[in-house]
VEXDREN-2710 file (C-alpha; in Angstrom, 1 decimal):
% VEXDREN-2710
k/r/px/py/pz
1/UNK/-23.2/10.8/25.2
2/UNK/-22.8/11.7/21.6
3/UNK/-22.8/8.4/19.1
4/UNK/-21.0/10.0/16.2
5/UNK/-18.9/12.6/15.6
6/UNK/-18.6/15.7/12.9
7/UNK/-16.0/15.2/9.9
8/UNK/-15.4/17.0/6.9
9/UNK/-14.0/15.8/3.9
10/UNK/-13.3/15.0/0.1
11/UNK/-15.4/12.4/-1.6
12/UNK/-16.7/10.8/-5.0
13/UNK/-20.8/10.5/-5.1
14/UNK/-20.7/8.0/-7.6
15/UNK/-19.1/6.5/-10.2
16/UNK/-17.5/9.3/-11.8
17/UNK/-14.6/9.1/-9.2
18/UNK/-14.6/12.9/-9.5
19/UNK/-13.5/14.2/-5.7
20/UNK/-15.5/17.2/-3.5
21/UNK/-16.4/18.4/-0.5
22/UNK/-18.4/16.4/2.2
23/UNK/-19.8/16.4/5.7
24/UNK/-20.3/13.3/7.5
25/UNK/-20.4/11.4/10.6
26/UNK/-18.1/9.1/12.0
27/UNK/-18.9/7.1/15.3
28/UNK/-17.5/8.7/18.6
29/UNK/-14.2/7.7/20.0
30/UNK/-15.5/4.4/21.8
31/UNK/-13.8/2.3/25.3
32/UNK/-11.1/0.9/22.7
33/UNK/-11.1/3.7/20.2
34/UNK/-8.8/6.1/19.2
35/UNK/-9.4/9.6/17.8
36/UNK/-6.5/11.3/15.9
37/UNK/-6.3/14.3/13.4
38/UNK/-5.1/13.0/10.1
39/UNK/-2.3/15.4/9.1
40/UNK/-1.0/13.3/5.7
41/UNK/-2.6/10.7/3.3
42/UNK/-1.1/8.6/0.5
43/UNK/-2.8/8.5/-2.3
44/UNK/-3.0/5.1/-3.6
45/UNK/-3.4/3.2/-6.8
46/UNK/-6.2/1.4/-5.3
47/UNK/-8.1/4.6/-4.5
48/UNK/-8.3/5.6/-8.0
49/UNK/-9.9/2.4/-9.3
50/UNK/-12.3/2.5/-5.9
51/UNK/-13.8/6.2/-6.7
52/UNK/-14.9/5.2/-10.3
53/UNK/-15.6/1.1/-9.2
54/UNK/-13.4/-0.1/-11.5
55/UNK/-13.7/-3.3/-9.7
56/UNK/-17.3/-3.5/-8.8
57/UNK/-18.2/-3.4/-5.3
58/UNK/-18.0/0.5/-4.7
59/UNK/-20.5/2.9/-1.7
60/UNK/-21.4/6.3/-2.5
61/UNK/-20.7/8.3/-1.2
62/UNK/-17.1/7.4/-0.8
63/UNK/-14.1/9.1/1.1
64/UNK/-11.0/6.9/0.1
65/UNK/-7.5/6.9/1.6
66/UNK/-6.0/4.4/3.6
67/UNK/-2.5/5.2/4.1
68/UNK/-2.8/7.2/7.5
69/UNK/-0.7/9.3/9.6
70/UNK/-1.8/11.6/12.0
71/UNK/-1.7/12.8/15.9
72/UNK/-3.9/11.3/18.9
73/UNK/-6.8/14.0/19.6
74/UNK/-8.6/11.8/22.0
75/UNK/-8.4/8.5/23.7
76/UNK/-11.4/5.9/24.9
77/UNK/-11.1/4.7/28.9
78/UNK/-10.3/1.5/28.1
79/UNK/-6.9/2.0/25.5
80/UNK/-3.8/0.8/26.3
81/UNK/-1.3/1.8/23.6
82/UNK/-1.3/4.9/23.1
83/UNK/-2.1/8.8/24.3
84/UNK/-3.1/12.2/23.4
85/UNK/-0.1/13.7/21.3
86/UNK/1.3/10.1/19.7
87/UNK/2.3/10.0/16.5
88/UNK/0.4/7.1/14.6
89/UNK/-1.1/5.2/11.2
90/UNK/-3.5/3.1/10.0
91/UNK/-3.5/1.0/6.6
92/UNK/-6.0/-0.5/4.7
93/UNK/-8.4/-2.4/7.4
94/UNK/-9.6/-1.3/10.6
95/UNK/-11.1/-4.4/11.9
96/UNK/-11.5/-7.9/11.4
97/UNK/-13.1/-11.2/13.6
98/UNK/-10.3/-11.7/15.7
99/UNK/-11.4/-15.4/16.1
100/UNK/-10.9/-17.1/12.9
101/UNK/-7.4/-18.8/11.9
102/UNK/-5.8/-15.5/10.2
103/UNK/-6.9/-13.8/13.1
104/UNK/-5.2/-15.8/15.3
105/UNK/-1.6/-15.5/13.6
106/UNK/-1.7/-12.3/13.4
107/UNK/-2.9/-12.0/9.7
108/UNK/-5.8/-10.1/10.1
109/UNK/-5.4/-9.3/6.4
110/UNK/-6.6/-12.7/5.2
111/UNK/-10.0/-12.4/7.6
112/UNK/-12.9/-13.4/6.0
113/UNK/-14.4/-10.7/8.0
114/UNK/-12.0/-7.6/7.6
115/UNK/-13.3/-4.5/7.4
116/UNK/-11.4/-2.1/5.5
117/UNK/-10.6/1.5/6.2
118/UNK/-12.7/2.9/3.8
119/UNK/-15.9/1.5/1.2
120/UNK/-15.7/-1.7/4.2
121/UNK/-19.5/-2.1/5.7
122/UNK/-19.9/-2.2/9.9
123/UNK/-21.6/-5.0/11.3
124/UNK/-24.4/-2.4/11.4
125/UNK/-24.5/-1.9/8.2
126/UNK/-22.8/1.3/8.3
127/UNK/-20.1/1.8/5.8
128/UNK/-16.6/3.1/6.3
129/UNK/-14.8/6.2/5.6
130/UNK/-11.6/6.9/4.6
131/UNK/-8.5/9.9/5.5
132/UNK/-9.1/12.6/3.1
133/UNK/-10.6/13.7/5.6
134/UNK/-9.8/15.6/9.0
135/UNK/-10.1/13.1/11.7
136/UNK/-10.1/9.4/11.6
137/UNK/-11.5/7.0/14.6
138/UNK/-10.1/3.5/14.9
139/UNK/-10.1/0.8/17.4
140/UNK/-6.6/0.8/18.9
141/UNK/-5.6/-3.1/17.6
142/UNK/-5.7/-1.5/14.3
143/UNK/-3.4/1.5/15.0
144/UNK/0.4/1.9/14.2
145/UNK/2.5/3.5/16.2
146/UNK/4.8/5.8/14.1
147/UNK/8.4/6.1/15.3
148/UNK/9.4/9.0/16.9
149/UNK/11.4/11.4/14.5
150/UNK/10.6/9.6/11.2
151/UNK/8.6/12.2/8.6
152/UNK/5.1/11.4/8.7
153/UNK/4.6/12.9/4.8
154/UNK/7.2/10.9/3.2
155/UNK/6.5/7.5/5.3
156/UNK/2.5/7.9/5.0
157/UNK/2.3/5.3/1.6
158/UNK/4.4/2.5/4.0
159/UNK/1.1/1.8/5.5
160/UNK/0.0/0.2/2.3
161/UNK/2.8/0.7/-0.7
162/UNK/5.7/-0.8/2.3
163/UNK/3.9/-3.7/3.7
164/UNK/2.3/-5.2/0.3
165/UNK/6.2/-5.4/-0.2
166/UNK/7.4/-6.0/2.6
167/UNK/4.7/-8.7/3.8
168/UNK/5.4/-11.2/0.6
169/UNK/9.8/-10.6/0.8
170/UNK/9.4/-11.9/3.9
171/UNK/7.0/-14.6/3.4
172/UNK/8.3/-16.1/0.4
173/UNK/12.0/-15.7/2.0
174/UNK/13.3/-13.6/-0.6
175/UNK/15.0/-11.0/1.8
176/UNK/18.0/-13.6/2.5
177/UNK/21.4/-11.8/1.5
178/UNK/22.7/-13.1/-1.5
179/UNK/19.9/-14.0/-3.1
180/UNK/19.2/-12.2/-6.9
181/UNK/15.8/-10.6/-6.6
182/UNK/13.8/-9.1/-9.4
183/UNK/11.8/-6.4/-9.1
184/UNK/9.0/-5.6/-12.2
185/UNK/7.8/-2.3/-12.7
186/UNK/9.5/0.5/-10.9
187/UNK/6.4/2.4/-9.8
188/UNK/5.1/3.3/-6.4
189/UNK/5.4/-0.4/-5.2
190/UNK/8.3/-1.6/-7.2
191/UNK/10.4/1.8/-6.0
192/UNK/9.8/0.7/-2.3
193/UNK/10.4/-3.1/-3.0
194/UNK/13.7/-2.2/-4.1
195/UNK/14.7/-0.1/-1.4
196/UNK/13.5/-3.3/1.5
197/UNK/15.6/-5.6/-0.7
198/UNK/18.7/-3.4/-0.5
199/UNK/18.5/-3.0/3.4
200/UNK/18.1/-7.1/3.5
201/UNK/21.3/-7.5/1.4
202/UNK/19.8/-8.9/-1.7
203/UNK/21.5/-8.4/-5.0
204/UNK/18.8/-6.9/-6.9
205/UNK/17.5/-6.1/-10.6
206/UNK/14.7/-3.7/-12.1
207/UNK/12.4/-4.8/-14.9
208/UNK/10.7/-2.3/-16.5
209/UNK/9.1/-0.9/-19.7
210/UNK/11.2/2.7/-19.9
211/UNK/14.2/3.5/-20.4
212/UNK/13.9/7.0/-18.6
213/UNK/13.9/4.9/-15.4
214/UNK/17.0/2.8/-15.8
215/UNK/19.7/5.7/-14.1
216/UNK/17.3/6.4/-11.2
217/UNK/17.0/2.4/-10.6
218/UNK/20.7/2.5/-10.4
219/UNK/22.3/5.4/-9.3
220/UNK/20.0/6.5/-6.4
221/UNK/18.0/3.3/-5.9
222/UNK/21.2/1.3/-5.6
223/UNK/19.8/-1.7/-7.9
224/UNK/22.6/-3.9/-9.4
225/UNK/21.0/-4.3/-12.7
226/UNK/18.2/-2.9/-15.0
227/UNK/16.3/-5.2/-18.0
228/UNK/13.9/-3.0/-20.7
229/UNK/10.8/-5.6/-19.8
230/UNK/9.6/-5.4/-23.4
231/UNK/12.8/-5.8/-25.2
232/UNK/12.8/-10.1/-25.7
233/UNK/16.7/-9.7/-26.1
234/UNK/17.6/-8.1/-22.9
235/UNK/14.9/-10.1/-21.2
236/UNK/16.6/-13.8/-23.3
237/UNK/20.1/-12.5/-21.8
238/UNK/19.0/-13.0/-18.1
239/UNK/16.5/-15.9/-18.8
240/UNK/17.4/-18.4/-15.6
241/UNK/19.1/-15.8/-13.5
242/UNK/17.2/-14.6/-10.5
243/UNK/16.2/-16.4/-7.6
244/UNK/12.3/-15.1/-7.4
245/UNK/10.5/-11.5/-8.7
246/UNK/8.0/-9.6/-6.9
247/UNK/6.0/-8.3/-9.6
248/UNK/4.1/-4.8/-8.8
249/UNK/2.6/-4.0/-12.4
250/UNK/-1.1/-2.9/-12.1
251/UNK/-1.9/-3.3/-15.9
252/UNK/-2.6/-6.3/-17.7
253/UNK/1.1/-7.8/-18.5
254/UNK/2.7/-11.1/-19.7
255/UNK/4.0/-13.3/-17.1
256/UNK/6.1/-15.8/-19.7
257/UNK/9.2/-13.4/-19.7
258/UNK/9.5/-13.5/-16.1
259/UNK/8.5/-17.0/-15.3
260/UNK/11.8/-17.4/-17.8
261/UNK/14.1/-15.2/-16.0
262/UNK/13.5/-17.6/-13.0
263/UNK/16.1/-20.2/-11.7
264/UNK/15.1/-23.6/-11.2
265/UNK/12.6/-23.5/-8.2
266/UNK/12.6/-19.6/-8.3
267/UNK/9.6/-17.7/-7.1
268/UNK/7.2/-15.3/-9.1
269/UNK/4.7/-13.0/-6.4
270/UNK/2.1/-11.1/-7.6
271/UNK/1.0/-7.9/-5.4
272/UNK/0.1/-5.7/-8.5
273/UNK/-3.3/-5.5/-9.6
274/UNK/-4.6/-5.2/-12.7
275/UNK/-8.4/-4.6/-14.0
276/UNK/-8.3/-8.1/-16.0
277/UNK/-7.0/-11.7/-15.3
278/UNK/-3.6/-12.1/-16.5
279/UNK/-2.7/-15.6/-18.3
280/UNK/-0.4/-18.2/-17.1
281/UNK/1.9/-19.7/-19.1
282/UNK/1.9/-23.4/-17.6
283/UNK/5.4/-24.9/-19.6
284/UNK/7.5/-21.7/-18.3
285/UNK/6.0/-22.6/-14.6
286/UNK/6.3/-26.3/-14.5
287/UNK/10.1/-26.5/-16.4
288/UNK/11.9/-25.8/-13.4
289/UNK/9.3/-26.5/-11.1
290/UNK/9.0/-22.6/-10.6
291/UNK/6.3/-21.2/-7.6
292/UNK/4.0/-18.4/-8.4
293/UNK/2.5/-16.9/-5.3
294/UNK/0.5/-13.6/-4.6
295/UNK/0.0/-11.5/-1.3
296/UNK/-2.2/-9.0/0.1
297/UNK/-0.8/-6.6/2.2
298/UNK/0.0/-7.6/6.3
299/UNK/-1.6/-8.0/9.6
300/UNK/-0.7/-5.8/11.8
301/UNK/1.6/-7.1/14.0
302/UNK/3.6/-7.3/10.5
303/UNK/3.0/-4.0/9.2
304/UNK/4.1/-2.4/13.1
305/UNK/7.5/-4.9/12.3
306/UNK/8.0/-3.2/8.7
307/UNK/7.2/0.3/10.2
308/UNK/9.9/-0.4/13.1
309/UNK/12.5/-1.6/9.8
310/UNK/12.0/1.7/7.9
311/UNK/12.4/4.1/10.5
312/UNK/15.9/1.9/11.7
313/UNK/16.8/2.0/7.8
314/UNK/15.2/4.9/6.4
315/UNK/13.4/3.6/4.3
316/UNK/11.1/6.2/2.1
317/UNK/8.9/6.1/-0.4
318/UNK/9.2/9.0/-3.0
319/UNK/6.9/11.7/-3.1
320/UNK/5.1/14.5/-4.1
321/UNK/3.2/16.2/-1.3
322/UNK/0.4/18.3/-2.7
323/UNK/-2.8/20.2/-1.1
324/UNK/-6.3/18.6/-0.7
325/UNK/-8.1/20.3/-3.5
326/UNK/-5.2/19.3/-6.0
327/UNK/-6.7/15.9/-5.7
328/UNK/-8.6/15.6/-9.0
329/UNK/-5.6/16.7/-10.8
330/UNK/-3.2/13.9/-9.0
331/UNK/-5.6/11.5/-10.1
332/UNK/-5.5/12.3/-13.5
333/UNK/-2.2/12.3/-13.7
334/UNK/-2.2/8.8/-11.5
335/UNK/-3.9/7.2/-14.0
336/UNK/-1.7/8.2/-17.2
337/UNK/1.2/7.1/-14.6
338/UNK/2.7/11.1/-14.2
339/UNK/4.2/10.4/-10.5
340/UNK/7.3/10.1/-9.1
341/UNK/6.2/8.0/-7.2
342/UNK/3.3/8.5/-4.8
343/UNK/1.1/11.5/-4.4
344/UNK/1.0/12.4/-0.6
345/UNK/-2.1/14.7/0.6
346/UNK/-1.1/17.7/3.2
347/UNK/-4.8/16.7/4.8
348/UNK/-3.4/18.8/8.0
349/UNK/-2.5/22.2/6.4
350/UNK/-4.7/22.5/3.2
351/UNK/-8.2/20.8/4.2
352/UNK/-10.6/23.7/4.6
353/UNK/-14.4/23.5/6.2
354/UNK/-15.4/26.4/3.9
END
């Protein structure tokens, strides 16, 4: 029986990030596997600073994506979940221990021992592939399945862009109604963060840097209020206002402003990521005995949980679907922030084995 499979692909060869065209192997669809063609792929944030190792730890050669839909092609003897024909997803890991403490409660996310969809290395050694690519094989605890009738290209950046919000709303209990929720940086998490906290019943305002953004926050997002982040009046105006922030800004930031906005015992949570350590303003957190918290995505039981929420709320991201070889462009354009508000790849229609 065959060990690995045939894929085709687009991929970086080293640190220039810039994307081509690549065979490669993955292995075949194993007892517990399943084998699905990949018919969308977010393109995320993260993928951008993997392809040119912004952050140090990058394989070449390198085929990112990790916000997954696609349709069962093939199913080991052994699965249990799911068939030929399902609809389904897969995030950012593909395996983990399953032994450990996270493991065990469900937060395979925090596993010493994740793998991650793609640039993650195999206990062999081997190292992972990501979805701009045809077909993608994955064990089937790692597998979402996608609810029937809710668009696949749209939903594709939940995978990732949904659950990093969704995961630390929940966790930090800032998804109770009545509750005054910031949300900084109105961007391809902060758009989605917004739209959770609306369907929880939370009373919610956007903090950002443009102007340009302040009539979509409100009129079709449906946020209650919108504060110019770099304008120290607006930002003195609501200081001691909100009840926690989830802030989703990727670029090096000050975090004084918002540790002031808080209440008394409010809550700051970090899921953006920028390239450099941010500093902490120690007075702003301990006068009011203020938490600051961070999160990392979900486990899966989670992430299947905010999937299930979505479809019941319709809950989208924003997008811009565009073709496979576009991809170079997207990225530049990602990095000067020229999105509206994820780029989603049509991997099933414009992928070609030329």
């Amino acid at each position: 029986m065959a060990k690995t499979v045939n894929a085709f692909g687009w991929g970086a060869k080293d640190r220039k990030g810039f994307l081509t065209p690549l065979e490669f192997t993955r292995r075949a669809t194993g007892d517990r596997d399943v084998q699905f063609k990949v018919l969308y792929c977010g393109v995320c944030h993260s993928d951008l600073h993997m392809i040119k190792d912004h952050w140090g730890f990058a394989h070449y050669p390198m085929i990112p994506g990790h916000e997954i839909v696609g349709v069962v092609t093939e199913v080991g003897s052994k699965v249990q979940k799911f068939k030929n024909g399902d609809n389904v997803g897969v995030g950012v890991i593909v395996d983990a221990c399953r032994k450990c403490d996270q493991c065990v409660d469900n937060l395979e996310n925090y596993c010493p021992e994740r793998i991650d969809t793609y640039n993650g290395v195999e206990p062999d050694g081997s190292i992972t592939y990501g979805s701009y690519s045809d077909i993608m094989v994955a064990d089937e605890e790692f597998v979402i399945r996608w609810p029937d009738n809710f668009p696949m290209d749209k939903g594709a950046p939940l995978v990732c862009a949904g659950i990093t919000t969704y995961s630390p709303l929940r966790y930090y209990g800032l998804d109770k109604p009545g509750l005054h929720v910031g949300v900084a940086g109105l961007g391809g998490l902060g758009h989605v963060a917004v739209k959770f906290l609306k369907a929880f019943g939370t009373k919610v305002t956007v903090l950002d840097i443009s102007p340009d953004k302040k009539s979509y926050a409100i009129d079709t997002l449906g946020a209650d209020g919108f504060i110019l982040s770099n304008k120290p009046a607006e930002m003195g105006a609501a200081a001691g206002t909100l009840d926690g922030i989830l802030d989703c800004v990727s670029v090096v930031h000050s975090l004084q402003g918002l540790l002031d906005l808080l209440k008394p015992h409010g809550k700051l949570v970090v899921v953006g990521l920028p390239e450099k350590p941010l500093e902490l303003p120690i007075f702003s957190l301990t006068m009011g005995r203020k938490m600051m918290g961070g999160s990392m995505i979900g486990g899966l039981k989670e992430t299947q949980e905010m999937i299930d929420f979505a479809a019941k709320h319709n809950i989208l991201p924003e997008v811009e679907v565009i073709s496979m070889d576009y991809v170079n462009t997207a990225m530049e354009r990602l990095a000067r922030g020229d999105v509206k508000f994820r780029f989603v790849i049509d991997v099933g229609k414009t992928l070609k084995d030329e």
